[in-house]
TORGU-597649 format. One record per residue: residue in three letters; z, y, x of N, C-alpha, C, O in turn. Coordinates in pm, 1 decimal. Example, Ala and Ser with C-alpha at 12.3 -4.5 7.8 and 13.67 -1.06 7.14 Angstrom:
# TORGU-597649
<resn = ALA | n_w = 780.0 | n_v = -569.0 | n_u = 1319.0 | ca_w = 780.0 | ca_v = -450.0 | ca_u = 1230.0 | c_w = 780.0 | c_v = -330.0 | c_u = 1320.0 | o_w = 846.5 | o_v = -331.9 | o_u = 1423.6>
<resn = SER | n_w = 708.0 | n_v = -225.0 | n_u = 1285.0 | ca_w = 714.0 | ca_v = -106.0 | ca_u = 1367.0 | c_w = 787.0 | c_v = 3.0 | c_u = 1290.0 | o_w = 803.9 | o_v = 113.8 | o_u = 1340.9>
This chain:
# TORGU-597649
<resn = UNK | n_w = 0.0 | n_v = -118.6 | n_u = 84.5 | ca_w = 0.0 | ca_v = 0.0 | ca_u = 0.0 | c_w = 0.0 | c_v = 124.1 | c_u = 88.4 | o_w = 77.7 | o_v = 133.2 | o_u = 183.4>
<resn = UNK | n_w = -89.8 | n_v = 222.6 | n_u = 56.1 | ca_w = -77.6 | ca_v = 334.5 | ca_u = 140.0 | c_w = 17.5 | c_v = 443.4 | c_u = 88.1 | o_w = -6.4 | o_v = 523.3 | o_u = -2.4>
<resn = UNK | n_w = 145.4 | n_v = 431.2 | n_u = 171.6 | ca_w = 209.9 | ca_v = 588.8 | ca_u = 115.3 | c_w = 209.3 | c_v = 696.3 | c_u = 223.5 | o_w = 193.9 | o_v = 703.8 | o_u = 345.4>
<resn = UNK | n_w = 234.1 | n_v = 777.0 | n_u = 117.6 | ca_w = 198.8 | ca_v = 882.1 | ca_u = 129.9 | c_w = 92.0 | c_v = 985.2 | c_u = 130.4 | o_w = 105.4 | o_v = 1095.9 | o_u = 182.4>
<resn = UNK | n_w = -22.0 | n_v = 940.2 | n_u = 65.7 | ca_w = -147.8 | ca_v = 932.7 | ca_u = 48.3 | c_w = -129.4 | c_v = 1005.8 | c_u = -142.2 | o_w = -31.5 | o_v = 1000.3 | o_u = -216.7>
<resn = UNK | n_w = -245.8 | n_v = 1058.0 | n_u = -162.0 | ca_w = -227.8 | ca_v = 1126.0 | ca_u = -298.9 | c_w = -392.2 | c_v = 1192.8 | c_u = -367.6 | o_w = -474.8 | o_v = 1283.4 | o_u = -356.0>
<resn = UNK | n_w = -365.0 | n_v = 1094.4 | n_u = -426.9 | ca_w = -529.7 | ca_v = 1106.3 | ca_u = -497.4 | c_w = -613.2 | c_v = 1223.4 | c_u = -514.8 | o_w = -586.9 | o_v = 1296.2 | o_u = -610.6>
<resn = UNK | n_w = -728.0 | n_v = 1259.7 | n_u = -423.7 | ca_w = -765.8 | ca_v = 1419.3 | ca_u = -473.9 | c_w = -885.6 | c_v = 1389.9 | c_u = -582.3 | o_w = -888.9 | o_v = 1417.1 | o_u = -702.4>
<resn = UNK | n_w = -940.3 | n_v = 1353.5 | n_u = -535.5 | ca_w = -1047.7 | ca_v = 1293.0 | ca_u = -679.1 | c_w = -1131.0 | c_v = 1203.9 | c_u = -636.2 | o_w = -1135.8 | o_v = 1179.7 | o_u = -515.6>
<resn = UNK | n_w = -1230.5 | n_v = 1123.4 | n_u = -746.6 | ca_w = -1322.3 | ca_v = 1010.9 | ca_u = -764.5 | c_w = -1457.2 | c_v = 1065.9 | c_u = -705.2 | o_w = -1493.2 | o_v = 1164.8 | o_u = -769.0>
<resn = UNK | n_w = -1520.6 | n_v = 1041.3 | n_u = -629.9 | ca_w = -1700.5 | ca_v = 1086.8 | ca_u = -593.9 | c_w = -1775.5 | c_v = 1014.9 | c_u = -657.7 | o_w = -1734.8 | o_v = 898.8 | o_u = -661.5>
<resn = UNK | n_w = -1892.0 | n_v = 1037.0 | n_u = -723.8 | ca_w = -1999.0 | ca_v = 987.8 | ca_u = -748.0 | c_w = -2104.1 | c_v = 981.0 | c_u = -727.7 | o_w = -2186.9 | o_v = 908.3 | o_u = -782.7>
<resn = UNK | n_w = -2125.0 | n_v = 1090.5 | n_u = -606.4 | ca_w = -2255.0 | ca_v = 1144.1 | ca_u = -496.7 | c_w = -2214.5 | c_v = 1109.5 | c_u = -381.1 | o_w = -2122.0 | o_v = 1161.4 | o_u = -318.6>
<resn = UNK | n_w = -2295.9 | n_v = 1002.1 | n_u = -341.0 | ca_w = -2314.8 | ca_v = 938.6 | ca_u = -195.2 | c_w = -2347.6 | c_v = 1094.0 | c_u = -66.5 | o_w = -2283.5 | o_v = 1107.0 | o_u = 37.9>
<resn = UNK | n_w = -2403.0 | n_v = 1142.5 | n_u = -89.6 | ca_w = -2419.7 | ca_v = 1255.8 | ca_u = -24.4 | c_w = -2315.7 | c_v = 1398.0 | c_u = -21.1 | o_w = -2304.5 | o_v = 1484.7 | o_u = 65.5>
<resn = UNK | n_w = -2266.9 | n_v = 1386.0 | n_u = -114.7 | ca_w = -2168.3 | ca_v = 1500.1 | ca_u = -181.1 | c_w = -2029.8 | c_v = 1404.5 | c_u = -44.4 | o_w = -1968.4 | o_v = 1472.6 | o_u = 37.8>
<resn = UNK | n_w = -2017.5 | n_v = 1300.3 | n_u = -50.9 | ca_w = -1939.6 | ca_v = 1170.1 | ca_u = -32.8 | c_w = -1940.0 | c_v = 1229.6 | c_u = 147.7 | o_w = -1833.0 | o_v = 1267.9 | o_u = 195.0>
<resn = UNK | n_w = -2044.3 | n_v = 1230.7 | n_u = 218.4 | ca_w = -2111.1 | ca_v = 1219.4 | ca_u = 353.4 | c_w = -2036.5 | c_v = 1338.7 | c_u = 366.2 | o_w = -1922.8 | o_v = 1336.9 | o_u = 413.4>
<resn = UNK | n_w = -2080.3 | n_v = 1420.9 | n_u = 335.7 | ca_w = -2015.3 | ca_v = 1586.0 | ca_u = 378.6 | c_w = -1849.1 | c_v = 1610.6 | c_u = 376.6 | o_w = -1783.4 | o_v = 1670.1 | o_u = 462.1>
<resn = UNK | n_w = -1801.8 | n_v = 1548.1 | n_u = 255.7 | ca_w = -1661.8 | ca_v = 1530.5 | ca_u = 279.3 | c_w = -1625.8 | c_v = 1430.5 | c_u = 356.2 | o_w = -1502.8 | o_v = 1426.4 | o_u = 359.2>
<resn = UNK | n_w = -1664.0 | n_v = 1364.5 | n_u = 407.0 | ca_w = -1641.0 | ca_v = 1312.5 | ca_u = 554.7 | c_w = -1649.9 | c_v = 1336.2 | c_u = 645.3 | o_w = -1577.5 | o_v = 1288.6 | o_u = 732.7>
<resn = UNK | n_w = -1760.5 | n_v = 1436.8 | n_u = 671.3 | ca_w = -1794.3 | ca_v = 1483.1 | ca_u = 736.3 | c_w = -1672.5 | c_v = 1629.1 | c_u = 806.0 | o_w = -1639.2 | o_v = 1645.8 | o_u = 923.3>
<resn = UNK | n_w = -1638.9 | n_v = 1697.8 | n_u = 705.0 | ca_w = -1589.6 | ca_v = 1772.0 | ca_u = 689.5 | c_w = -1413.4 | c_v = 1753.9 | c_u = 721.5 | o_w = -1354.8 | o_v = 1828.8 | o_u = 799.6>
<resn = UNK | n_w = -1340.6 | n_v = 1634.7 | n_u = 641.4 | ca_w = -1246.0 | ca_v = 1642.8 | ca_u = 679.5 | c_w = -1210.2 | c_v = 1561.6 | c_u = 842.1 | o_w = -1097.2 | o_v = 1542.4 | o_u = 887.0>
<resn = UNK | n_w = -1299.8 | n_v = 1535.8 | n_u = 887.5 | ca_w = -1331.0 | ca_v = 1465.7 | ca_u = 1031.9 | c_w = -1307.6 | c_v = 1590.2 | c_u = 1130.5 | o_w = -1216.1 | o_v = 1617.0 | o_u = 1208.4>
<resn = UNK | n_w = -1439.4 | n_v = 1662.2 | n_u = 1092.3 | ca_w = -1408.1 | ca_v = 1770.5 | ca_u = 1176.3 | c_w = -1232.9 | c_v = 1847.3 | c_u = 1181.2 | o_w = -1154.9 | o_v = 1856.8 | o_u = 1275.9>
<resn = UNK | n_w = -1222.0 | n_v = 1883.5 | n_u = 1063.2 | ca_w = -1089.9 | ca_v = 1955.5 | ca_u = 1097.4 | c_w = -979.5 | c_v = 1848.1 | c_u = 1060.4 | o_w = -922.1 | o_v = 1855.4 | o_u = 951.7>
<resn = UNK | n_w = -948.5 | n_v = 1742.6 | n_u = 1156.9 | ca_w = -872.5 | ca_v = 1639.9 | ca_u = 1198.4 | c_w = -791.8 | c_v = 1565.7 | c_u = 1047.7 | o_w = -678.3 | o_v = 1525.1 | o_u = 1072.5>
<resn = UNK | n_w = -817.3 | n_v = 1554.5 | n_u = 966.6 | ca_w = -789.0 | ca_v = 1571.3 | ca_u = 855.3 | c_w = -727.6 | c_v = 1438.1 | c_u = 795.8 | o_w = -822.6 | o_v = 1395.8 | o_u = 730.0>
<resn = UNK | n_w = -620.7 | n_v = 1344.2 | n_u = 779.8 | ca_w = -580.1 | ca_v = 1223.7 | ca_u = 735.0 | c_w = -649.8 | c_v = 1173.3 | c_u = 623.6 | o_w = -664.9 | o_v = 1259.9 | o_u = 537.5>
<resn = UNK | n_w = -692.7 | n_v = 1074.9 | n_u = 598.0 | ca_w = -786.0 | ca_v = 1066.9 | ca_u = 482.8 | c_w = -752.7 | c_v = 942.3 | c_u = 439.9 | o_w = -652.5 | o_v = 899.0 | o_u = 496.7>
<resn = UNK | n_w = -806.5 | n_v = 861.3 | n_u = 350.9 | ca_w = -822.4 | ca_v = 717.0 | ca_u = 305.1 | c_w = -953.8 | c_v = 710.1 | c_u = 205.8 | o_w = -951.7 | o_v = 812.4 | o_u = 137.5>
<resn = UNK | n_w = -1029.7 | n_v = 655.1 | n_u = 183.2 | ca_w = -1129.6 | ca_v = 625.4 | ca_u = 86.7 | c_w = -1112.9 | c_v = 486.2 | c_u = -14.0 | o_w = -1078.2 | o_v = 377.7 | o_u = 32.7>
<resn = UNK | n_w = -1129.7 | n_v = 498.1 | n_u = -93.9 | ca_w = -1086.2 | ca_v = 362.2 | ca_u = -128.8 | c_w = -1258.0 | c_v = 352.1 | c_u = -269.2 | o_w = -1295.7 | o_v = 438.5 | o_u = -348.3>
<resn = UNK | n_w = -1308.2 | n_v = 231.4 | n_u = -245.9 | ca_w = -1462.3 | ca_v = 195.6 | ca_u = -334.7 | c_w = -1378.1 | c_v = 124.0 | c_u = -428.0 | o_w = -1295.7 | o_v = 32.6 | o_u = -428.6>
<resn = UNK | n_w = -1448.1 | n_v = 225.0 | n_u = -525.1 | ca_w = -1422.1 | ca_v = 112.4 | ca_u = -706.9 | c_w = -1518.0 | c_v = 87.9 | c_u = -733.0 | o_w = -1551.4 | o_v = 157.7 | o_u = -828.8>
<resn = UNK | n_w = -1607.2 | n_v = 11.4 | n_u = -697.7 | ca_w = -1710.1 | ca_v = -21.6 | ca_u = -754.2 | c_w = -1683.3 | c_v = -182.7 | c_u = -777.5 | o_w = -1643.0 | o_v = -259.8 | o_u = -690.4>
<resn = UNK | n_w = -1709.5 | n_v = -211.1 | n_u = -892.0 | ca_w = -1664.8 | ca_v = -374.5 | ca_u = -886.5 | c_w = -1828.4 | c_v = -453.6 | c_u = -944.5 | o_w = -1915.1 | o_v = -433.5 | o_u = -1029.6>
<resn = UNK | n_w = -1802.7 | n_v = -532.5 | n_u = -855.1 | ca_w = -1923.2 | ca_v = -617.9 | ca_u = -901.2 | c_w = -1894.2 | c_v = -661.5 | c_u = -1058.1 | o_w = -1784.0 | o_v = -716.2 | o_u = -1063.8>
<resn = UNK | n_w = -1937.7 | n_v = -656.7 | n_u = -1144.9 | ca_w = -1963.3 | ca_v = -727.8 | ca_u = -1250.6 | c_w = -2094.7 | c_v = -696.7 | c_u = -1399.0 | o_w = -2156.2 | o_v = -591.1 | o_u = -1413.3>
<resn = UNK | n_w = -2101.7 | n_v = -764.0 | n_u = -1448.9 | ca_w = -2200.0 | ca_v = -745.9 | ca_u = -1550.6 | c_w = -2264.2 | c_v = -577.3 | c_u = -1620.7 | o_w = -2364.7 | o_v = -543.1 | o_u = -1682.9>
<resn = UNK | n_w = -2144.7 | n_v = -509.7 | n_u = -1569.2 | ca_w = -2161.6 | ca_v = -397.0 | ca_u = -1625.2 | c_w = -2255.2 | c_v = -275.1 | c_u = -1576.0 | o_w = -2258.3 | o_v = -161.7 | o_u = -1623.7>
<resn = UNK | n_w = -2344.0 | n_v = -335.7 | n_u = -1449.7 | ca_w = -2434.2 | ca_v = -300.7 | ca_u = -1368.6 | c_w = -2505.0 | c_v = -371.5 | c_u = -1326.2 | o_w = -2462.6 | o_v = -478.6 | o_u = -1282.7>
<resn = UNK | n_w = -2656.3 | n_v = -337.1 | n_u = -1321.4 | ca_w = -2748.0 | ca_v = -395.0 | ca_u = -1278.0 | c_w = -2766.0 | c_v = -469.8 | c_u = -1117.4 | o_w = -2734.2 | o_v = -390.2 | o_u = -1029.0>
<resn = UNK | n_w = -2802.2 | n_v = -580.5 | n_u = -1075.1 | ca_w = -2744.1 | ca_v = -621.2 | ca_u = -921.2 | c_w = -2814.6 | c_v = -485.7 | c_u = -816.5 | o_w = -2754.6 | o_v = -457.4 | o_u = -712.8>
<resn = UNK | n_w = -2959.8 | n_v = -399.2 | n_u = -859.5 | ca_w = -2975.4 | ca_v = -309.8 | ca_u = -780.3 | c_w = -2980.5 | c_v = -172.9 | c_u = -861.3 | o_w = -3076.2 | o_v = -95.5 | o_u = -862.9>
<resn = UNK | n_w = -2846.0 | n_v = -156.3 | n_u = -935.5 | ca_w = -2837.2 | ca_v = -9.9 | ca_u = -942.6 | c_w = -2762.0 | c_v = 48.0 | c_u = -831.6 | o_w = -2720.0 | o_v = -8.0 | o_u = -730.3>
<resn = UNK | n_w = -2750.8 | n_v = 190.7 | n_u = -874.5 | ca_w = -2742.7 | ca_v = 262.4 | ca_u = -749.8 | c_w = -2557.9 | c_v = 320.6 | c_u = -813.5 | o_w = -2500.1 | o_v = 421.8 | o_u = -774.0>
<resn = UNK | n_w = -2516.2 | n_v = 242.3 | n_u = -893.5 | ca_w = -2359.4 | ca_v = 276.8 | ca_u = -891.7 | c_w = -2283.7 | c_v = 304.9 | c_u = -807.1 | o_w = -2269.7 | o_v = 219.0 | o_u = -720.1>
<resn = UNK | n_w = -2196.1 | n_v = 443.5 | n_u = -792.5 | ca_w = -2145.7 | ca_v = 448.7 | ca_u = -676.5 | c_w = -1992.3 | c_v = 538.3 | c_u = -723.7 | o_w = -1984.3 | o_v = 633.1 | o_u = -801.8>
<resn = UNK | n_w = -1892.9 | n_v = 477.9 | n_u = -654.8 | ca_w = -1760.4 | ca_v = 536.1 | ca_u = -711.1 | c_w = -1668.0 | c_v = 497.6 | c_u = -622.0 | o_w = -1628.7 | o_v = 383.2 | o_u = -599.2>
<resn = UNK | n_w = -1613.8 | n_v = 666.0 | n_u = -540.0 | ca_w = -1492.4 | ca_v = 654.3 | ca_u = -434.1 | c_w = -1416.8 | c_v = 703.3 | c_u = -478.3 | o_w = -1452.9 | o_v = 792.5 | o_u = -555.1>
<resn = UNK | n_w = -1272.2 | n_v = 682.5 | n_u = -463.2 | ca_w = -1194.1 | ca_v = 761.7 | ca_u = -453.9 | c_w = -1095.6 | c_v = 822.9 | c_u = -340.8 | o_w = -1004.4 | o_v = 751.1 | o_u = -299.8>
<resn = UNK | n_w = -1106.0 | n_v = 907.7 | n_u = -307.6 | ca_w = -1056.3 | ca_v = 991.1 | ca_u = -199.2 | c_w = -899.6 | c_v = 1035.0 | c_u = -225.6 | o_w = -855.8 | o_v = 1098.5 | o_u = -321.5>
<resn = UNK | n_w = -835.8 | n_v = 988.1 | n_u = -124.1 | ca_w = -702.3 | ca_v = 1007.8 | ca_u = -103.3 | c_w = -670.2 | c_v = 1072.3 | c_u = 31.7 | o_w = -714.8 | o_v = 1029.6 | o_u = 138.2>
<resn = UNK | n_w = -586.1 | n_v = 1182.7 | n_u = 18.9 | ca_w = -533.1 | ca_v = 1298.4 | ca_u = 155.8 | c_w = -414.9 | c_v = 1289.4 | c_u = 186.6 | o_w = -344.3 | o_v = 1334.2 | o_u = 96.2>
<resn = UNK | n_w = -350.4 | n_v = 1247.4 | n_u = 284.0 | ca_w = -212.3 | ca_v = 1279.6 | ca_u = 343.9 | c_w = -124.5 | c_v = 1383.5 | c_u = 306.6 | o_w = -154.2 | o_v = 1502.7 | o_u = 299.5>
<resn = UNK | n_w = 13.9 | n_v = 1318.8 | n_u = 277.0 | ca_w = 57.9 | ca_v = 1484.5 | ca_u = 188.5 | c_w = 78.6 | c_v = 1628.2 | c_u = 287.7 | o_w = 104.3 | o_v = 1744.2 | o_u = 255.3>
<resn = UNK | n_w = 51.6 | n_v = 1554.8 | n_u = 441.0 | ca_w = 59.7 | ca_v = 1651.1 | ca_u = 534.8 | c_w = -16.1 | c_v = 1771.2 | c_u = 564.1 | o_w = -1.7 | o_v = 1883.1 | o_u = 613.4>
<resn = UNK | n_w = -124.6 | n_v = 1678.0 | n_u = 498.2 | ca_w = -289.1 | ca_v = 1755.1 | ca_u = 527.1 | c_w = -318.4 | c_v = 1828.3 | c_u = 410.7 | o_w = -399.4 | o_v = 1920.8 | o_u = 415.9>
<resn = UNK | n_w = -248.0 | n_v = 1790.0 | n_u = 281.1 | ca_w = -337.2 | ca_v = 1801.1 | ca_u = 143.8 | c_w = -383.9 | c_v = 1945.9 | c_u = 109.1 | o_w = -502.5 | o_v = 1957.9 | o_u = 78.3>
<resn = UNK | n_w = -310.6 | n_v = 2049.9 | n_u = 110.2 | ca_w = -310.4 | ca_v = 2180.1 | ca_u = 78.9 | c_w = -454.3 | c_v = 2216.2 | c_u = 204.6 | o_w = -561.6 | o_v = 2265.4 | o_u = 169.8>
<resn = UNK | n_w = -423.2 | n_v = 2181.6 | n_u = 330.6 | ca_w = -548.3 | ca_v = 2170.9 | ca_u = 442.5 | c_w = -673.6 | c_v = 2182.6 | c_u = 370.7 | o_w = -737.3 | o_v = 2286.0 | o_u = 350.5>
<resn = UNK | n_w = -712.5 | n_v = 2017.8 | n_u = 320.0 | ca_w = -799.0 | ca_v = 1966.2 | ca_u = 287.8 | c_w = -868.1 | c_v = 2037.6 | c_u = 102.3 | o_w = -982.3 | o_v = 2075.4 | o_u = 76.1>
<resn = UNK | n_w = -784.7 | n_v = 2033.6 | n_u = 39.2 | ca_w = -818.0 | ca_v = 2120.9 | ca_u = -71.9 | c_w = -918.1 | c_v = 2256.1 | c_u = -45.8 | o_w = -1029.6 | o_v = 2265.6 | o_u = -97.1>
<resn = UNK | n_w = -864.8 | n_v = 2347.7 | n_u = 33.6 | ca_w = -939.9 | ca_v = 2429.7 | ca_u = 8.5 | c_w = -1089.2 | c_v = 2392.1 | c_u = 109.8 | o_w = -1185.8 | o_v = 2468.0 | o_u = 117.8>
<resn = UNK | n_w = -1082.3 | n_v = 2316.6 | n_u = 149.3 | ca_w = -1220.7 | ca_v = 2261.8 | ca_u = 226.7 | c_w = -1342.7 | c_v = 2218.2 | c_u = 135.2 | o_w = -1459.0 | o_v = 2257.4 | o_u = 126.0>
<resn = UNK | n_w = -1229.3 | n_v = 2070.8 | n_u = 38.5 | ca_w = -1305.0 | ca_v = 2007.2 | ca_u = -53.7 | c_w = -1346.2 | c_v = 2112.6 | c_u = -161.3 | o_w = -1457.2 | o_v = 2089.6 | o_u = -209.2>
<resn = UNK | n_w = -1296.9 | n_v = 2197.8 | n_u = -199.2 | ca_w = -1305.6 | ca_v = 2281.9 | ca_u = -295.4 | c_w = -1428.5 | c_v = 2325.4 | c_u = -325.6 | o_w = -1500.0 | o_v = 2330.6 | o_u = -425.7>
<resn = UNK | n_w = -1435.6 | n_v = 2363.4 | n_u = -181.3 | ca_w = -1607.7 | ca_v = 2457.1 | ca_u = -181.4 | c_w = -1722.6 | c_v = 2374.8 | c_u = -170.2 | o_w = -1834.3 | o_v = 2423.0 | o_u = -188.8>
<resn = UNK | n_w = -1702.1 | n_v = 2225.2 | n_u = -134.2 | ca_w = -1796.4 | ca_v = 2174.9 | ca_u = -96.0 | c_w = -1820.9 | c_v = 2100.8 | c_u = -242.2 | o_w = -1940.2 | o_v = 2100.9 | o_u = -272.6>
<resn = UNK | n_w = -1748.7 | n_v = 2048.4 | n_u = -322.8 | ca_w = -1737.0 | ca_v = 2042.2 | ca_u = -478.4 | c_w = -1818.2 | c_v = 2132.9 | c_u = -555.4 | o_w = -1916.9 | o_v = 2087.7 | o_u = -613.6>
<resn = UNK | n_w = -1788.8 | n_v = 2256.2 | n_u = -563.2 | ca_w = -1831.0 | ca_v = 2328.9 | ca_u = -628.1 | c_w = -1975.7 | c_v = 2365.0 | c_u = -608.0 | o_w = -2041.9 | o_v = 2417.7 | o_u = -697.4>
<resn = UNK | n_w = -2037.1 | n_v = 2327.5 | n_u = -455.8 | ca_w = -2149.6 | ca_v = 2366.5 | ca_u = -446.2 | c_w = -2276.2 | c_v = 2222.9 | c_u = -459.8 | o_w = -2397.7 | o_v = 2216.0 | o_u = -441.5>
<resn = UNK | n_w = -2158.6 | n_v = 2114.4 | n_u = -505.0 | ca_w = -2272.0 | ca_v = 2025.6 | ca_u = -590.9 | c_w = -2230.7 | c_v = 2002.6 | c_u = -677.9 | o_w = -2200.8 | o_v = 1884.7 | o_u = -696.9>
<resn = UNK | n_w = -2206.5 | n_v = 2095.4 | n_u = -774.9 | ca_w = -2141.2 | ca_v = 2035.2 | ca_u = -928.6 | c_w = -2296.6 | c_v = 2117.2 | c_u = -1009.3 | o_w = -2339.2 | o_v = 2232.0 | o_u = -997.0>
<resn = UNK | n_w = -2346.6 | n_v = 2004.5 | n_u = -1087.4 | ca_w = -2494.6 | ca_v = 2107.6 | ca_u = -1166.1 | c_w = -2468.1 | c_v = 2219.7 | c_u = -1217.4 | o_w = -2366.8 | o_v = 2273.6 | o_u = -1261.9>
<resn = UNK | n_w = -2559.2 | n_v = 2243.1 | n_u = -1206.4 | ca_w = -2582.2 | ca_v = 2396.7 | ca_u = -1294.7 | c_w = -2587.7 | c_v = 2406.2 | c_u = -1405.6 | o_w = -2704.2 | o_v = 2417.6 | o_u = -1443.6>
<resn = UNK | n_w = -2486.1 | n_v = 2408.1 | n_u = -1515.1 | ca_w = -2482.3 | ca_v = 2449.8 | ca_u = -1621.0 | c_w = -2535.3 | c_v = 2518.1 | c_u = -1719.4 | o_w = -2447.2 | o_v = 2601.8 | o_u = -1739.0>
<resn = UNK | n_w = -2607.6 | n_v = 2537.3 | n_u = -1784.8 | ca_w = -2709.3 | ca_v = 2636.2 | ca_u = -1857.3 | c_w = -2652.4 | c_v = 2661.7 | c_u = -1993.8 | o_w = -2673.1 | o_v = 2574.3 | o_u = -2077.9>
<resn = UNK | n_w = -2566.2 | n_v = 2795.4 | n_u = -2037.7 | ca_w = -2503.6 | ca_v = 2789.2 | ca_u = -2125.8 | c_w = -2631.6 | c_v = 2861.7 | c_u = -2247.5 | o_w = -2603.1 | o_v = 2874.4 | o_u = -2366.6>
């Protein structure tokens, strides 16, 4: 069990995914990733399902937030109200 670790959120962009790795690497950043993706019926054997969830050290977390923040926001779609 990992403690001390504290869920920042789920990814669903493999690329969105890369950069926050990217990112909390660079600025030395405690991390954990953990894949929910479970094999079963509820997906095709070659879809492209993809689901992490990202967990931050409570040392780092406030760190890492405002990092993830911006990099979130600049792939979340564009909304068209």
């Amino acid at each position: 069990m990992l403690h001390n670790y504290f869920f920042y959120h789920t990814c669903y962009d493999s690329e969105l995914l890369r950069e926050e790795i990217f990112s909390l690497d660079e600025q030395h950043i405690d991390y954990h990733l953990a894949n929910r993706r479970v094999k079963g019926k509820m997906h095709p054997p070659l879809s492209n399902h993809f689901e992490v969830d990202v967990l931050i050290h409570q040392k780092d977390y406030d760190k890492a937030d405002t990092i993830l923040t911006d990099l979130i926001e600049k792939y979340k779609p564009n909304i068209v109200h």
